[in-house]
C-alpha positions as CSV (number, residue, x, y, z in Angstrom):
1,X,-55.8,-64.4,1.7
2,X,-52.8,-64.7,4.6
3,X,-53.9,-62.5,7.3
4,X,-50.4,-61.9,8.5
5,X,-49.8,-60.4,5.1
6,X,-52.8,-58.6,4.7
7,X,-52.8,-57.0,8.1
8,X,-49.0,-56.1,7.5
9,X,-48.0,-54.7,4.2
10,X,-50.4,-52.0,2.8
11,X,-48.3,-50.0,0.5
12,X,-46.2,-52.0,-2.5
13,X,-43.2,-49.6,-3.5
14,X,-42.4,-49.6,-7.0
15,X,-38.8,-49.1,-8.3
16,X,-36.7,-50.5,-11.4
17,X,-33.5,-50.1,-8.9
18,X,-33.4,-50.4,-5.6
19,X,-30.1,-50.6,-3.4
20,X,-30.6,-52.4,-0.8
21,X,-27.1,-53.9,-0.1
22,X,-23.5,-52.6,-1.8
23,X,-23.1,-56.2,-2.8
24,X,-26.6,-56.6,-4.9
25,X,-26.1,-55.0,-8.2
26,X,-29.7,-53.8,-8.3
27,X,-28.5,-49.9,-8.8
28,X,-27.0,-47.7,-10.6
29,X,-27.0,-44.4,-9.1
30,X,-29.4,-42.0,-7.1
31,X,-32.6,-43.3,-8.1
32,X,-32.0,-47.1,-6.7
33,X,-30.2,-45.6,-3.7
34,X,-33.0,-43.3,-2.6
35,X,-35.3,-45.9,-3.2
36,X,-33.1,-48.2,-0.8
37,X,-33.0,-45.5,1.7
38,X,-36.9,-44.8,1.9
39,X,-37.4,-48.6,2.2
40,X,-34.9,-48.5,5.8
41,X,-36.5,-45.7,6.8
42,X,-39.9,-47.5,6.2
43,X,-38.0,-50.9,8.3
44,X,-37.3,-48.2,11.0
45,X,-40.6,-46.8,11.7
46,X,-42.4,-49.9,10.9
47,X,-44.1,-48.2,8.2
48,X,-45.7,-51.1,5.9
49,X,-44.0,-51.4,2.7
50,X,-43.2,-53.9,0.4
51,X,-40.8,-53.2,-2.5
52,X,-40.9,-54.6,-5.6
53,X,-38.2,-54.4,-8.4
54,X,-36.1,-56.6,-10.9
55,X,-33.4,-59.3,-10.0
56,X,-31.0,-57.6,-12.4
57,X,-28.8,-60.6,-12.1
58,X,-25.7,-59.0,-14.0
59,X,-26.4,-55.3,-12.6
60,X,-25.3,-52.3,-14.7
61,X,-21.9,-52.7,-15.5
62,X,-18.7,-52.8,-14.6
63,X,-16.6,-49.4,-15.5
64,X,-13.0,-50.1,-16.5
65,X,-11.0,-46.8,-17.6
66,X,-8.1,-47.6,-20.4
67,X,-5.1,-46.0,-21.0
68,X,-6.9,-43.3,-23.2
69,X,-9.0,-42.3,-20.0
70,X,-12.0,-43.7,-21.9
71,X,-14.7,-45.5,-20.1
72,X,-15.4,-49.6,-21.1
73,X,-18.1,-51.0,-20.0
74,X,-18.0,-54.6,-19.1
75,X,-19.9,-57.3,-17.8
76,X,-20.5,-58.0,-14.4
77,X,-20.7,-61.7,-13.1
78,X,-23.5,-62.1,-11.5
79,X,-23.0,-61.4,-8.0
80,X,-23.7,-63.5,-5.1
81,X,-27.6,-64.5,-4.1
82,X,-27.0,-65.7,-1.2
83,X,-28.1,-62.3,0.8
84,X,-31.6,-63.5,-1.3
85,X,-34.3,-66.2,-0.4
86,X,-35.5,-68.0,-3.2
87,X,-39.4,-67.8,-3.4
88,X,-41.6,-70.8,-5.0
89,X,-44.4,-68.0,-6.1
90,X,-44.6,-68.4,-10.1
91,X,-46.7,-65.7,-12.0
92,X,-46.6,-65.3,-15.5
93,X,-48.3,-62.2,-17.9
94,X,-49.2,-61.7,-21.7
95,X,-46.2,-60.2,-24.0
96,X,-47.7,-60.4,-27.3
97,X,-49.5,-63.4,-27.8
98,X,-47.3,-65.5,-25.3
99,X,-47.3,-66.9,-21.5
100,X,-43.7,-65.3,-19.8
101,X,-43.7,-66.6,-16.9
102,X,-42.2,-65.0,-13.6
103,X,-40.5,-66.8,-10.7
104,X,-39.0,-63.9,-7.3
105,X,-36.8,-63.9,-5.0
106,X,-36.5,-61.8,-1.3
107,X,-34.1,-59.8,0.2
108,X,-35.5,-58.4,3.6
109,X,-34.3,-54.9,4.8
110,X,-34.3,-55.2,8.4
111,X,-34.3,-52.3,11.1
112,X,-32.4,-52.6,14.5
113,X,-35.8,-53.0,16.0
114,X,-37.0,-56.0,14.0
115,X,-38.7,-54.6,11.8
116,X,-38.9,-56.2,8.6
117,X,-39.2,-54.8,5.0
118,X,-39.0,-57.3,2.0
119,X,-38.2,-56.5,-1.0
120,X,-39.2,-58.9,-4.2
121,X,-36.9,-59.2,-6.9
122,X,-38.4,-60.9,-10.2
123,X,-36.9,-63.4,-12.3
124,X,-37.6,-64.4,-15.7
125,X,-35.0,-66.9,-16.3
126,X,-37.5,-69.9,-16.2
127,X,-37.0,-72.5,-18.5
128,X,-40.0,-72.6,-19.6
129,X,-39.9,-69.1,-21.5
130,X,-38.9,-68.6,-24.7
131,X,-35.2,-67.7,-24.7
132,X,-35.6,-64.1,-25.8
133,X,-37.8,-63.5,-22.3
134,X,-35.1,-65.4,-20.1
135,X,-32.5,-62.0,-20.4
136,X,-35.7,-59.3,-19.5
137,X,-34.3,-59.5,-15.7
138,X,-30.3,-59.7,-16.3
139,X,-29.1,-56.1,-17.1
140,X,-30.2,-52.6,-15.1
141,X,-31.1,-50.4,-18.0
142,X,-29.4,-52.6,-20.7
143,X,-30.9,-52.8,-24.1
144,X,-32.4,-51.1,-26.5
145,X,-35.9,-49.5,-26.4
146,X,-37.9,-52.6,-26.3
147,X,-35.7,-54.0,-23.7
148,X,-36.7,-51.7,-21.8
149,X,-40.2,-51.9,-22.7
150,X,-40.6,-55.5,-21.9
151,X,-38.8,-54.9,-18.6
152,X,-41.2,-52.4,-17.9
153,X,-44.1,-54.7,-18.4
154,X,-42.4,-57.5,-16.1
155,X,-41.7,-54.9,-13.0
156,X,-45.4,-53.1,-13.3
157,X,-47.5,-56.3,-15.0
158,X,-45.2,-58.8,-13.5
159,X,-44.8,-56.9,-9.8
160,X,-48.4,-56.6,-9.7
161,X,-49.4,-60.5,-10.2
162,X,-46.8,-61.1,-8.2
163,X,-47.9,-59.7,-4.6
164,X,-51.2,-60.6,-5.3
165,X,-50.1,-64.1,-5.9
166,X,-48.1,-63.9,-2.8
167,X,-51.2,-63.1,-0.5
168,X,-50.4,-59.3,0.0
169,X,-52.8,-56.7,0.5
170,X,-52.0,-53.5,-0.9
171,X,-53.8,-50.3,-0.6
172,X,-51.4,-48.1,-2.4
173,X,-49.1,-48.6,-4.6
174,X,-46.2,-46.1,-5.2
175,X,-44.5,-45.9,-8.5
176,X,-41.2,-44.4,-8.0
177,X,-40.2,-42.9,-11.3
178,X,-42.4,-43.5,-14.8
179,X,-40.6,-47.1,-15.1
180,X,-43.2,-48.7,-12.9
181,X,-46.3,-47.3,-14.8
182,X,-47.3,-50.3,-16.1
183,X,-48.6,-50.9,-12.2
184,X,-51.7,-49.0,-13.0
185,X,-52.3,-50.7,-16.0
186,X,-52.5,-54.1,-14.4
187,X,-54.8,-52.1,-11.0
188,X,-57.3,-50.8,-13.6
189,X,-57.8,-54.2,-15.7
190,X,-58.3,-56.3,-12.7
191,X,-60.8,-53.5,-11.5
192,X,-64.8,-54.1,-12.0
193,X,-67.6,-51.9,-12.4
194,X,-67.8,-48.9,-15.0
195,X,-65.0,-47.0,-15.9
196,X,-65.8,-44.0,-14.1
197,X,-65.4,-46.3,-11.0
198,X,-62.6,-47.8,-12.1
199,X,-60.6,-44.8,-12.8
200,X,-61.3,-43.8,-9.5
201,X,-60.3,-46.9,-7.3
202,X,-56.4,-47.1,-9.4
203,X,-56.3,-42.7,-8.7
204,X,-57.1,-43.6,-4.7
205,X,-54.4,-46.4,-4.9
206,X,-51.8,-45.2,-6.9
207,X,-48.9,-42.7,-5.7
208,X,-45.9,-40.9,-8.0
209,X,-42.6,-39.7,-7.3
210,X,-41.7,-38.2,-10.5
211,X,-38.5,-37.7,-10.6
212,X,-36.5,-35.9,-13.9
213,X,-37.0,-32.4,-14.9
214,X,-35.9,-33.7,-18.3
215,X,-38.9,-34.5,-21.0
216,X,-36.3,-36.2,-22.9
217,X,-35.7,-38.9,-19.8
218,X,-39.1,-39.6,-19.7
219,X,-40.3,-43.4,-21.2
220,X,-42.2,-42.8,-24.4
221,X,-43.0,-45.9,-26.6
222,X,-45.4,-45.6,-29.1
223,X,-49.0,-46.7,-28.7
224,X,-48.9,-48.9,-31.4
225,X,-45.5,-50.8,-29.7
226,X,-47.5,-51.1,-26.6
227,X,-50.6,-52.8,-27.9
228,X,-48.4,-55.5,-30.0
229,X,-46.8,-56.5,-26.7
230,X,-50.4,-55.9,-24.4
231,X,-52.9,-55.8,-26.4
232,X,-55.3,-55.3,-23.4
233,X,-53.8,-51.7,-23.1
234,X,-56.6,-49.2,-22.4
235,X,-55.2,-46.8,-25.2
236,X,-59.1,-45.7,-25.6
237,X,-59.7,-43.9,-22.3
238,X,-59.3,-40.3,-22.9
239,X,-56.4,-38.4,-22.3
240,X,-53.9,-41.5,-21.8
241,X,-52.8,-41.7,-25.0
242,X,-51.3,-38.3,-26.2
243,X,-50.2,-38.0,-30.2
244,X,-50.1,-42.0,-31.1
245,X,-47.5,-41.8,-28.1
246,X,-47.8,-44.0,-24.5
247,X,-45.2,-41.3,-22.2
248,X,-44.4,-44.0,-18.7
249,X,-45.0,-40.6,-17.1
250,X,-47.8,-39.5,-18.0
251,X,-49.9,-43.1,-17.4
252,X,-48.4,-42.5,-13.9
253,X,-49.8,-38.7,-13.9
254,X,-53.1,-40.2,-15.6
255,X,-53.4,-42.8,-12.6
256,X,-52.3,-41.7,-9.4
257,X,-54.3,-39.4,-7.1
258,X,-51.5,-37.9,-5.2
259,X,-48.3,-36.7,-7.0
260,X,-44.7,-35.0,-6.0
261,X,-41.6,-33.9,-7.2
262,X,-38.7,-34.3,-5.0
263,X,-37.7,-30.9,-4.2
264,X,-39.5,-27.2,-3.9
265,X,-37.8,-26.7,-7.2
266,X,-38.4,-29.6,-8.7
267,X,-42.1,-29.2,-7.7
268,X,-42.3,-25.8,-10.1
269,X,-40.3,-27.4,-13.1
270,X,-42.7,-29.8,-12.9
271,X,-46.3,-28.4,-12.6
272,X,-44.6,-26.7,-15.8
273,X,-44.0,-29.6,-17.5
274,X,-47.4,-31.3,-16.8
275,X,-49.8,-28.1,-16.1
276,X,-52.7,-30.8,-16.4
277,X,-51.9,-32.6,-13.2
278,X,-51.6,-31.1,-9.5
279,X,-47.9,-31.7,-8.2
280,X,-47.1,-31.7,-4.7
281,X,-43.5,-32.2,-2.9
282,X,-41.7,-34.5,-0.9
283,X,-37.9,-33.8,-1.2
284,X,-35.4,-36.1,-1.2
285,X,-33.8,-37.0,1.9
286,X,-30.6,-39.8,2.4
287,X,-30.8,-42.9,5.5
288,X,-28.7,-41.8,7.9
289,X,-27.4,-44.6,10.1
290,X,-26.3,-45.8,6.1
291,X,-24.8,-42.6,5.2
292,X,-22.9,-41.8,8.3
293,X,-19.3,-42.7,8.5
294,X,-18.5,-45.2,11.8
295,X,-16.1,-42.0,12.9
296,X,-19.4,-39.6,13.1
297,X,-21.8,-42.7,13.7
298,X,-20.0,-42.7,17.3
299,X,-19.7,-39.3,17.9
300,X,-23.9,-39.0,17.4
301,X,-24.4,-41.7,19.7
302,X,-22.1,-39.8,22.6
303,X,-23.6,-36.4,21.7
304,X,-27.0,-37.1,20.7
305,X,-28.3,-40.5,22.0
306,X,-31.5,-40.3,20.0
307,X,-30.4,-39.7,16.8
308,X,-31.0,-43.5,15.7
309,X,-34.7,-43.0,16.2
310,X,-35.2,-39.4,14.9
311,X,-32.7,-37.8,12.4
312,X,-34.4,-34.4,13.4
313,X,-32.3,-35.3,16.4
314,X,-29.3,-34.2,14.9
315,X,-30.4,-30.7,15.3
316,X,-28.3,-31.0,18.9
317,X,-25.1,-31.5,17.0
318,X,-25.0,-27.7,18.3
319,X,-23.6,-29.6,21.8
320,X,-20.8,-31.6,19.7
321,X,-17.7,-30.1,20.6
322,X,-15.6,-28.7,17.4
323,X,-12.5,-30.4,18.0
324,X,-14.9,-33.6,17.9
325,X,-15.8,-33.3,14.9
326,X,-12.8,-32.1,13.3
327,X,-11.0,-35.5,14.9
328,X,-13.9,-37.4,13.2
329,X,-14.0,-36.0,9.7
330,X,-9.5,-36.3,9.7
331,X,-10.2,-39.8,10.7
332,X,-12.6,-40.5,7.5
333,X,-10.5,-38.5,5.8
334,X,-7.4,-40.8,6.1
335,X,-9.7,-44.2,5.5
336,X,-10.7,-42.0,1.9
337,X,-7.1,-41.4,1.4
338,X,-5.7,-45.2,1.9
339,X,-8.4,-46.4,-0.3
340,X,-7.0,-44.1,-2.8
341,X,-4.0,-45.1,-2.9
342,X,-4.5,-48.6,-2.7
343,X,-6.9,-48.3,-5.6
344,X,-4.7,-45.8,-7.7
345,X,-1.4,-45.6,-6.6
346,X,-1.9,-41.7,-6.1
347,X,-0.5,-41.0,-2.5
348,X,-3.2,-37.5,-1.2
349,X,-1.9,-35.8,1.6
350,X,-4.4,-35.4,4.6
351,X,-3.6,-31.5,5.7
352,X,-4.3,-30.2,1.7
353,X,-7.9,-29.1,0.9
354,X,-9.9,-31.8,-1.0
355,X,-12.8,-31.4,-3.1
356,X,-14.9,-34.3,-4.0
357,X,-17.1,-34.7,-6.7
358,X,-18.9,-38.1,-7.6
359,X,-22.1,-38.5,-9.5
360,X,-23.1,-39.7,-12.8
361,X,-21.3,-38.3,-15.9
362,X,-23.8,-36.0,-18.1
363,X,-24.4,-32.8,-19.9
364,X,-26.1,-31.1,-17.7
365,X,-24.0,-32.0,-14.4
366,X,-21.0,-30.3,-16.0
367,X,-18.2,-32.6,-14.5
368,X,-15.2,-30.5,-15.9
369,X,-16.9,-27.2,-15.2
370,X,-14.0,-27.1,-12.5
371,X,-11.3,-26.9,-15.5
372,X,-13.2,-24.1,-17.9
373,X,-10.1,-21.9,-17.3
374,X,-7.5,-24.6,-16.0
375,X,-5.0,-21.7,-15.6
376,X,-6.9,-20.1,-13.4
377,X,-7.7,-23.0,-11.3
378,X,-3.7,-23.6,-11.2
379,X,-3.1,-20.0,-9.9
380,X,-5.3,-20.3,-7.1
381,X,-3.9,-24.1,-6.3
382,X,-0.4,-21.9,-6.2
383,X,-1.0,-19.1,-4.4
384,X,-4.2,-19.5,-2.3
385,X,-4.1,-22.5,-1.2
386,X,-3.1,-26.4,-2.3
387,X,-5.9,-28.3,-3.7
388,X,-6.5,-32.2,-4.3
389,X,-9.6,-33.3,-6.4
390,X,-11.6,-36.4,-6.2
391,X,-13.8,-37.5,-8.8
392,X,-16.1,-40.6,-9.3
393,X,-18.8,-41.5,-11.5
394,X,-19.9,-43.4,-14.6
395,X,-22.0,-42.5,-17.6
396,X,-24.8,-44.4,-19.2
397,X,-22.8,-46.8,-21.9
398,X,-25.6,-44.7,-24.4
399,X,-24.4,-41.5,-23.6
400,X,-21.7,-40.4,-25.5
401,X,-21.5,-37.2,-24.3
402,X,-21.4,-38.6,-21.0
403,X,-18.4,-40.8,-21.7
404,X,-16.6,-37.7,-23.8
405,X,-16.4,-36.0,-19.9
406,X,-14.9,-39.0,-18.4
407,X,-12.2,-38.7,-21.1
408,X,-11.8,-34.9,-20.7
409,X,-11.1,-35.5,-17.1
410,X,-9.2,-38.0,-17.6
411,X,-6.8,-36.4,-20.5
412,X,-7.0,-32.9,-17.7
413,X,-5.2,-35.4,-15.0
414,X,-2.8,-36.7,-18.0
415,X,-2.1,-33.5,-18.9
416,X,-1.7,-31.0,-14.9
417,X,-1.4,-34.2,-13.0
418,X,2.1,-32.9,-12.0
419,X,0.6,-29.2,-11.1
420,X,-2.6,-30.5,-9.6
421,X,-3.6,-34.0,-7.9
422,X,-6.3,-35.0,-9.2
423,X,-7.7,-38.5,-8.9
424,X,-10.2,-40.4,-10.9
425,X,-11.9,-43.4,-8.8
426,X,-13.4,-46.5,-11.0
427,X,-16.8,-48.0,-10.6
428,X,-18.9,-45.6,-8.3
429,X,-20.8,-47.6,-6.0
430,X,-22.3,-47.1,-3.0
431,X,-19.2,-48.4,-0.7
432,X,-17.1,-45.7,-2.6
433,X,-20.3,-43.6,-2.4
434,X,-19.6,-43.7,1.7
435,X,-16.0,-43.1,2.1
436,X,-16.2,-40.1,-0.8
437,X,-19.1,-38.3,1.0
438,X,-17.2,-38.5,4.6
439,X,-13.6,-38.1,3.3
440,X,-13.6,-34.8,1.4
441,X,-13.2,-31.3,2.7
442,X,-16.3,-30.1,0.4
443,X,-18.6,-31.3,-1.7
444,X,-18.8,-29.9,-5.5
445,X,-22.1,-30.5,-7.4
446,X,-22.4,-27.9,-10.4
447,X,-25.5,-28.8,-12.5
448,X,-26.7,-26.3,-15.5
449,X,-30.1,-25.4,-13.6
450,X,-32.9,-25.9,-13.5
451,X,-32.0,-29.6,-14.7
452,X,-31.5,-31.0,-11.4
453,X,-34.2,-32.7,-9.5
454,X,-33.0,-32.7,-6.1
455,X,-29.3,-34.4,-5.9
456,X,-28.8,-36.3,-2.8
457,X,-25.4,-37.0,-2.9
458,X,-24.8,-33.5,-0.7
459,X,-26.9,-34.6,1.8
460,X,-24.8,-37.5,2.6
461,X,-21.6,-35.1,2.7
462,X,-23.9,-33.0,5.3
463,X,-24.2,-36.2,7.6
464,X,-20.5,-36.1,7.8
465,X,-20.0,-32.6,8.6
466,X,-19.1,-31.9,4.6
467,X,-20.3,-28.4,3.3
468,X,-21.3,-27.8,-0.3
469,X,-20.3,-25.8,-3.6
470,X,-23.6,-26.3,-5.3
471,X,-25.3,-24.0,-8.3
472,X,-29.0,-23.5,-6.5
473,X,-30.4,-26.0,-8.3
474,X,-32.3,-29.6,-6.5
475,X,-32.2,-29.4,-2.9
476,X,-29.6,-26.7,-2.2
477,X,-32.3,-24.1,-2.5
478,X,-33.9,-26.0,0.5
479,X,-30.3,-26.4,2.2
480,X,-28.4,-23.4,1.3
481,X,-28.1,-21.2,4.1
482,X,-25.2,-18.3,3.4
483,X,-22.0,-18.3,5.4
484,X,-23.4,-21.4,7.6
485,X,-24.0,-25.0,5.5
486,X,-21.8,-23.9,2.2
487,X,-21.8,-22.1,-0.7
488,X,-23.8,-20.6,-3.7
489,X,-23.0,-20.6,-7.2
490,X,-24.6,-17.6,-8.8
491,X,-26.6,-18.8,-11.8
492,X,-28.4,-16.4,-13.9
493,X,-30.3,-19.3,-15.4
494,X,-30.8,-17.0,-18.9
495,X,-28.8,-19.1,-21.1
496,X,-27.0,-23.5,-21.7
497,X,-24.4,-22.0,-23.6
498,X,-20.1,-21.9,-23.1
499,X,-20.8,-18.1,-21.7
500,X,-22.8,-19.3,-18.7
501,X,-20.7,-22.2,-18.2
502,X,-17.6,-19.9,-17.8
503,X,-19.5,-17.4,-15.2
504,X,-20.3,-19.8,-13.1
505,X,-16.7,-21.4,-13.1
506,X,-15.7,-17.8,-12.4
507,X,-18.2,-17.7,-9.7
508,X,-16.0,-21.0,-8.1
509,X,-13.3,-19.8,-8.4
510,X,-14.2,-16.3,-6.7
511,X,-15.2,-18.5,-3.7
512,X,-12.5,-20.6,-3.5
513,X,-9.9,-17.6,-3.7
514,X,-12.1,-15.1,-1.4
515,X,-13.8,-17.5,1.0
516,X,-13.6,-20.9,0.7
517,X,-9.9,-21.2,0.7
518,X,-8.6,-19.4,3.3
519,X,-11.2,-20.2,5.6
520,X,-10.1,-23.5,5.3
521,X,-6.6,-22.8,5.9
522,X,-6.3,-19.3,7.7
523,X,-10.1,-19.6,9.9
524,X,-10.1,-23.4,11.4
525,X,-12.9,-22.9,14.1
526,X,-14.8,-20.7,11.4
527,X,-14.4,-23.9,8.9
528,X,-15.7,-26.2,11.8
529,X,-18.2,-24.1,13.0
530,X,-19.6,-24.8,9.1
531,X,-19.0,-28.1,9.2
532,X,-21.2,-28.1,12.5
533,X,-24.1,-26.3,11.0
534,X,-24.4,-28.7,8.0
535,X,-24.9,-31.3,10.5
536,X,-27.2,-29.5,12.6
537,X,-29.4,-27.9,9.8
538,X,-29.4,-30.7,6.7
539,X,-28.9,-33.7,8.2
540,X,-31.6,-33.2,10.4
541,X,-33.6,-32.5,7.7
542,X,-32.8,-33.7,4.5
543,X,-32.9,-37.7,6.0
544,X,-35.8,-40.5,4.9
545,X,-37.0,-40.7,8.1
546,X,-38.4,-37.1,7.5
547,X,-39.5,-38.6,4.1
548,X,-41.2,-41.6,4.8
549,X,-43.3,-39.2,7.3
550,X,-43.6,-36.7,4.6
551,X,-45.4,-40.1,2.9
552,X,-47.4,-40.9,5.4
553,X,-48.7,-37.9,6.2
554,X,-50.0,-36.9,2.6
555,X,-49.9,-39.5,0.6
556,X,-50.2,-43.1,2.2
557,X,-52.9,-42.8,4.8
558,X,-55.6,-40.5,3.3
């Protein structure tokens, strides 16, 4: 065993996406960018982590928007690796009856104090595999449901062998999200002694961020599908295998001694869903030197010197003058506006309020909630106040309903483009991620509650002195606080039908005629003074450096 390694990586983290860098596709939304965060954070406090995930050489896909509005998904080329270092390691595992064998490659996440994190991205185009195994570590979340299956195996089967093999010692490893399950598996087959002691060895090892509220989004494959491909599978010890089915969640649950949702109300959804299993909390936070846009990045470091060590730090944004920060957010502003219309051709004008909204397109996020009465929406753009609308975001190329949204939107702009700007940005990604979250006036994020697990993509608005328009659902139950970080969206939570749909666009547009509106336009130093408090209040708390101590503090050291 290396020393080095042994005495400085304890905890092995886990993720099928991780974003470490805009340029490596290994992401595709909130999950992969959270994960990415914690792991700076980690670099930052010199927390020991190690993160383990796929190479996804062709990352998820590249969105392309036709003339009919209608999302295409095409293939990306496989972007560059020369941010990576090639490893020699080799590991291989048992899929079915053969040898796939596992080459990786390292991208280190380094902090401004040295402080190193390395992440290992596994590779399974090896000549030496059959061809059908070469693909398992091309496409984030491509495939059908053995695809995923046998990716599943390579990140927890593969990911395990593969520290080992590299001389780390790991004394917890945390799964983040059910797609890493397969972790536990590999723990408790290289264990000895009985089973009682085994059990209880992987449980003090393994840690869970679950992270969907959704028991459809949960993995479930069944038992008999597993044992073809590992036919070592421990389907017999009790409880594991539930109905002839193998749920990526619930081997997690089954496995790990310390549990959490990521928000208070995630936390209840969840003990709901899995009343067998004791869930604690760790909500989400965003990394804020990442998140924060150069104009605010340099007002912090004038105002609050500290606030590159601590994020609670930005609590003193209370000393940042008004006009400050309204200079800063006008200058992002105007970077979000040129990109537009370089991207688009769509010219935004930087005095007319601008609501952003960017996220993945599904269901229960309700994208075009906005337009539910379109007329009414007009009215208050003509006689409240102008409005310009931002939108971003792609939907899984399986989800049909998903796509249908982008389409609506799009036909909505086709069809009041000349009443209402409203502009449609290709290919979210976590540079247009930046420049949407600083550039807006407010941030709108409307999910059908209680379907939301926490949401991050407010948080980075907050870092940038953006408010929210949320439903309470996710973190804004944590954030919320009336008249001082944003606004609610009454939700009566009763019913997923067109009528609860329309009272909460109702609600919107109450907000946006009574109080949104013409504070923005009639109340300046009120509007700032909001803009202030979201700074002071969430981005002092909702960052990863407050998560990663979260971690420590319950879940990695005890």
């Amino acid at each position: 065993m290396n020393n080095t390694k042994e005495e400085k990586f304890k905890i092995a983290y886990f993720s099928m996406e991780i974003g470490m860098h805009p340029d490596i596709k290994t992401y595709s939304g909130g999950l992969g960018v959270l994960a990415g965060d914690i792991l700076r954070s980690a670099a930052d406090l010199k927390v020991p982590l190690i993160g383990v995930t796929l190479l996804n050489r062709y990352g998820y896909f590249n969105q392309e928007i036709n003339k009919q509005g209608e999302q295409k998904e095409n293939l990306f080329k496989a972007y560059s690796f020369s941010k990576l270092k090639k490893l020699k390691t080799e590991v291989s595992i048992k899929i079915n009856k053969d040898k796939v064998y596992i080459t990786a490659w390292e991208y280190s996440i380094k902090s401004p104090n040295g402080f190193i994190v390395p992440v290992v991205l596994l590779d399974t185009n090896l000549r030496k595999n059959k061809k059908k195994y070469r693909t398992l570590t091309d496409h984030l979340y491509g495939g059908d449901k053995k695809y995923r299956l046998l990716q599943e195996m390579i990140l927890g089967r593969g990911g395990y062998e593969m520290i080992k093999k590299l001389g780390y010692c790991i004394k917890k490893f945390h799964i983040n999200e059910g797609h890493g399950s397969f972790v536990t598996i590999a723990k408790f087959l290289d264990e000895k002694g009985s089973i009682r002691k085994r059990l209880a060895n992987v449980k003090k090892a393994c840690v869970f961020t679950t992270h969907t509220p959704l028991k459809t989004a949960n993995d479930i494959f069944s038992v008999e599908k597993v044992k073809y491909y590992q036919p070592d599978f421990p389907d017999k010890l009790p409880g594991l295998v539930i109905n002839k089915k193998v749920n990526m969640t619930e081997v997690a649950l089954y496995f790990s001694n310390y549990v959490n949702g990521v928000s208070n109300s995630h936390q209840k959804v969840t003990r709901e869903m899995f009343p067998r299993h004791f869930i604690s909390n760790v909500t989400n936070g965003v990394h804020s030197l990442t998140w924060t846009a150069p104009e605010f990045v340099a007002l912090f470091d004038e105002y609050i010197p500290t606030w590159r060590e601590s994020g609670l730090s930005l609590r003193h944004a209370f000393s940042i003058p008004l006009n400050k920060i309204w200079t800063a957010h006008q200058s992002a502003k105007r970077r979000l506006l040129k990109t537009i219309e370089k991207k688009t051709g769509e010219k935004l004008e930087i005095n007319v309020f601008t609501i952003g909204f960017a996220r993945r397109f599904t269901a229960y996020k309700r994208p075009t909630l906005l337009f539910n009465d379109i007329e009414k929406l007009l009215k208050i753009n003509d006689k409240i106040g102008k409005i310009q609308l931002v939108y971003s975001g792609k939907a899984h190329p399986q989800d049909e309903i998903g796509k249908s949204l982008i389409k609506e939107l799009n036909e909505i702009k086709k069809n009041y483009g000349n009443r209402l700007k409203i502009v449609f940005l290709e290919n979210y990604d976590m540079k247009l991620a930046k420049l949407i979250t600083a550039g807006v006036d407010i941030w709108l994020n409307n999910p059908l509650p209680p379907n939301e697990a926490s949401g991050t993509s407010g948080m980075k608005a907050a870092h940038n002195g953006i408010p929210q328009l949320s439903t309470l659902d996710g973190w804004w139950h944590e954030g919320y606080i009336k008249a001082k970080t944003g606004w609610a969206i009454a939700h009566s939570g009763k019913t997923n039908n067109k009528k609860q749909d329309e009272k909460d666009a109702n609600c919107i547009y109450n907000l946006l005629t009574e109080e949104i509106l013409p504070t923005f336009y009639h109340k300046p130093e009120m509007w700032r003074e909001i803009m202030r408090f979201s700074i002071a209040i969430n981005a002092s708390y909702f960052n990863t450096d407050r998560v990663v101590r979260d971690y420590i503090q319950n879940a990695y050291f005890n």
